[in-house]
Structures are given as C-alpha cells and as structure tokens.
C-alpha positions in Angstrom: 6.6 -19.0 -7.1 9.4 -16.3 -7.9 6.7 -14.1 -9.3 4.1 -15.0 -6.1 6.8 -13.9 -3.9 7.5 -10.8 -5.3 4.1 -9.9 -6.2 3.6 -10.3 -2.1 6.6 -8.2 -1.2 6.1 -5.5 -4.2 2.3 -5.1 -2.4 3.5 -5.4 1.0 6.0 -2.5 0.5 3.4 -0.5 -0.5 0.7 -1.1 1.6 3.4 -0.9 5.0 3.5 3.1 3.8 1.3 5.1 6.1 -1.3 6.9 5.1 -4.8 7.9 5.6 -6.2 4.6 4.8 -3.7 2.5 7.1 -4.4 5.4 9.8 -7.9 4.4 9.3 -7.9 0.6 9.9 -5.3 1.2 12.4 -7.7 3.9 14.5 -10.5 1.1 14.1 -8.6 -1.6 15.4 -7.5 -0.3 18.3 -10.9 0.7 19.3 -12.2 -2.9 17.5 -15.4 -0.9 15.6 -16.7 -2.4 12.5 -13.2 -4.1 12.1 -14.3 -6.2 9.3 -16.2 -4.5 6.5 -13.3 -1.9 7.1 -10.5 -4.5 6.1 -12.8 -6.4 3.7 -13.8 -2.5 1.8 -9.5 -2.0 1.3 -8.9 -5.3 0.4 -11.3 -6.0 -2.2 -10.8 -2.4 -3.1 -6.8 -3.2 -3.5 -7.8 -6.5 -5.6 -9.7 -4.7 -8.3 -7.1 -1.7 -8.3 -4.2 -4.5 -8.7 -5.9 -6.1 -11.2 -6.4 -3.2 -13.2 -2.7 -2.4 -12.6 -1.4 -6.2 -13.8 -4.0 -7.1 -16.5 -4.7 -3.3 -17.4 -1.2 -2.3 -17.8 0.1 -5.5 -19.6 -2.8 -5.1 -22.3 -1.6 -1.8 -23.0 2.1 -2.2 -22.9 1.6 -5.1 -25.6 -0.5 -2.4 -27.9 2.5 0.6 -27.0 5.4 -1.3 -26.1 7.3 1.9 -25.7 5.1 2.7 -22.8 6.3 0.3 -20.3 10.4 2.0 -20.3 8.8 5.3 -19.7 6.5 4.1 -16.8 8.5 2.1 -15.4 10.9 5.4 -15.2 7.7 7.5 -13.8 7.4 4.8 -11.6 11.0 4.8 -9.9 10.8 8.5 -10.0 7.7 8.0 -8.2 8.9 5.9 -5.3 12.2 8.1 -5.0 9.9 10.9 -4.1 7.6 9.1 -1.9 10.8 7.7 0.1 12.3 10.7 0.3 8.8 12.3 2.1 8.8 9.4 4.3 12.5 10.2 5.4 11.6 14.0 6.2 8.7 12.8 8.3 10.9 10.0 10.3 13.2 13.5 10.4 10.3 15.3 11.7 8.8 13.3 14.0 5.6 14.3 16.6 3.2 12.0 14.8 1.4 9.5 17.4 -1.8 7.3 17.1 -4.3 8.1 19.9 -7.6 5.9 19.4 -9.5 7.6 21.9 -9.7 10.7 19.9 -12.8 11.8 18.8 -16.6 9.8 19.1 -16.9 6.0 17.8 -18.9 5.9 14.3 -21.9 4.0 12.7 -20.8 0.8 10.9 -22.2 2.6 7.6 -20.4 6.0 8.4 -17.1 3.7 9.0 -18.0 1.9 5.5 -18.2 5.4 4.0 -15.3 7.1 4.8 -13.1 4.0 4.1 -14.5 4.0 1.0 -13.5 7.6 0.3 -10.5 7.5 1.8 -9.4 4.7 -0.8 -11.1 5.7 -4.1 -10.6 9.0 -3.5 -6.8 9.0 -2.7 -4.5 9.5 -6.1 -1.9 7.7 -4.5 -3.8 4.3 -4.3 -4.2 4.6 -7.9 -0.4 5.1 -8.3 0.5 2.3 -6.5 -1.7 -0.1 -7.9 -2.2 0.5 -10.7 1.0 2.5 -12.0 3.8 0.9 -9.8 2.7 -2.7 -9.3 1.2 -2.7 -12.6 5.2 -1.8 -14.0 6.8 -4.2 -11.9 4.3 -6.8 -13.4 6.1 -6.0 -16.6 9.4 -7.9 -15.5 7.1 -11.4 -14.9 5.6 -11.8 -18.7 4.1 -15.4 -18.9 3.6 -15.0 -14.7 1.4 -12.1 -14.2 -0.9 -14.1 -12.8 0.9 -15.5 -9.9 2.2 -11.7 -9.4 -1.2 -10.9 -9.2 -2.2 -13.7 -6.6 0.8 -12.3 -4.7 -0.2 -9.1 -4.8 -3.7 -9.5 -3.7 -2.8 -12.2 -0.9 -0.6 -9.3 0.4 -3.5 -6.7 0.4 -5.7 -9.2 2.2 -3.0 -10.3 4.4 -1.8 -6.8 5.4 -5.6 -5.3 6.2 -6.9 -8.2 8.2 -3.5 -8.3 10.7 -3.4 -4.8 10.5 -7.3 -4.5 12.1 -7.1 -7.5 14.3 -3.8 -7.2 15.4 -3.9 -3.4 16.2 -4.9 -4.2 19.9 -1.3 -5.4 20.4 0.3 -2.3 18.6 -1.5 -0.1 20.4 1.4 0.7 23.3 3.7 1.2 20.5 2.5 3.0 18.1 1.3 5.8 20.9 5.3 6.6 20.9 6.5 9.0 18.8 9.7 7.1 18.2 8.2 4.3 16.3 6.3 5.8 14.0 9.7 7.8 13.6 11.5 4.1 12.6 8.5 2.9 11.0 8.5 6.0 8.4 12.4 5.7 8.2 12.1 1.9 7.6 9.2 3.0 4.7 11.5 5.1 2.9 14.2 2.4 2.8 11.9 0.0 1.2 10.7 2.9 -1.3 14.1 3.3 -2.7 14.8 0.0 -2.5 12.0 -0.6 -4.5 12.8 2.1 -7.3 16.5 1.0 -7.7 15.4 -2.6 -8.3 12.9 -1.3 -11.1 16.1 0.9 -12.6 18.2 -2.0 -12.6 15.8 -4.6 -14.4 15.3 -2.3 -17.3 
C-alpha cells in the first residue's frame, strides 16, 4: 500500500504541472467536445510511458546498477529546474483559460493533436519515464503496486480533469489562480526532488 500510495502521489505531482497537454483536456472540458477519447488518448498514453519508466528502468538499473545514483541525480536536478520555471510564471502571471477561443474541432482532429501534443512533448518522456521510473527505484520487490499507483493517478487525474472542467471554468478564467496553482506546482516540484536527494 506504501508503494500504491506514493506511486499515486509521485504521478499526481506530475500530472497537476501545466502544460500543453492539461491546457488541452482542460480547453475541451470546458467546452465538453470529444471529452472522452481525449482523456482516454493521455491516459493510456501515460500507462504505457509509466510502464516503460517502472519496468524499463528497473531492468536496466539491475544490468548498470551505477545508473540509478546518477539518474536519480538528473532526476532531482530535473524537478529543481522545472519548479523553479513554475515559480517565475506564478511570478509572472497574465496566463488565463478562455474556452471560447478559437472554432470547436472534429473528434479525429481533437484525437490528433492530443496525440501529438503527448508523444511529441520531451517532457512527458521525462516524467515518466525518467523521474517516476527513478523513484520506482526506492520500492524494489513493490514496483508493481508503484506502478498501479501511478497509472490509477493518470486515469484518475484526466477523467476529473475533462469532466470536472465545467465547474473550474469561473476560476481558472482568473489570472490569480493559475498564479497559485503554478506557485503550488513548484512547491510540489521541489518537494519532490529533495525527497529523491534524501533517499539516496
């Protein structure tokens, strides 16, 4: 259960950061198009990227065990970096969902670009694969309840996300929360990065 949880919380952390692909579901939500092949395309997406990341990553840390100290290193260095760009935009500011921008889109077209907007993105890979796939390290004989964790998170972040973005839509059209929301991220991201500096 120790490893579930954090599997669900590791996952969680990094799904919660925005990005285009959150933007995405969020945008389709709101205007409740094609809401679920969207959510199903980024969560079955996430599962096969975490399990590349748990499985993938444990295989090859048992055939170079000295690659697991170094990643896990790349890793925090990683998530410091990616905090610290979600502190300068909470600094910033100005950013605002507005779902009525631009026309409504085929279910195919919607299919496509959420498609690209995952595969395509380097930093899925990197948190999938590279950052959960370190933290699996610290659950040897347990990475498969890590991994249930990790996908139940993905599944459970995508499908609240699009069906519950109806009821987010007054707040995130404010400034201010994506403002907290980005500052919040960046907490977690460090968070995140000190634990894996800690446990090695």
């Amino acid at each position: 259960m120790t490893a579930f949880l954090n599997g669900f919380g590791v996952a969680f952390s990094l799904i919660l950061a925005i990005g285009a692909q959150n933007a995405f579901v969020l945008k389709q939500g709101l205007r409740r198009e094609h809401v679920l092949p969207v959510v199903l395309v980024c969560a079955l997406s996430d599962a096969v990227l975490i399990s590349v990341g748990v499985f993938g990553f444990a295989a090859l840390t048992d055939v170079l065990p000295a690659l697991a100290p170094v990643m896990v290193w790349l890793g925090a260095a990683f998530l410091f970096a990616y905090g610290a760009i979600s502190f300068w935009r909470a600094w910033r500011g100005g950013a605002a969902l507005d779902p009525a921008r631009g026309a409504g889109v085929s279910r195919r077209a919607a299919v496509l670009t959420c498609l690209a907007i995952t595969w395509l993105n380097p930093h899925v890979y990197l948190d999938t694969v590279l950052l959960i796939g370190s933290v699996a390290t610290r659950f040897a004989g347990a990475e498969g309840a890590f991994w249930a964790g990790a996908v139940s998170s993905s599944f459970t972040f995508f499908f609240a996300l699009g069906y519950g973005a109806r009821l987010l839509a007054p707040v995130m059209a404010r400034p201010l929360s994506w403002r907290v929301l980005e500052g919040l991220i960046g907490c977690v991201m460090w968070a995140i990065a000190l634990g894996l500096i800690f446990s090695h």
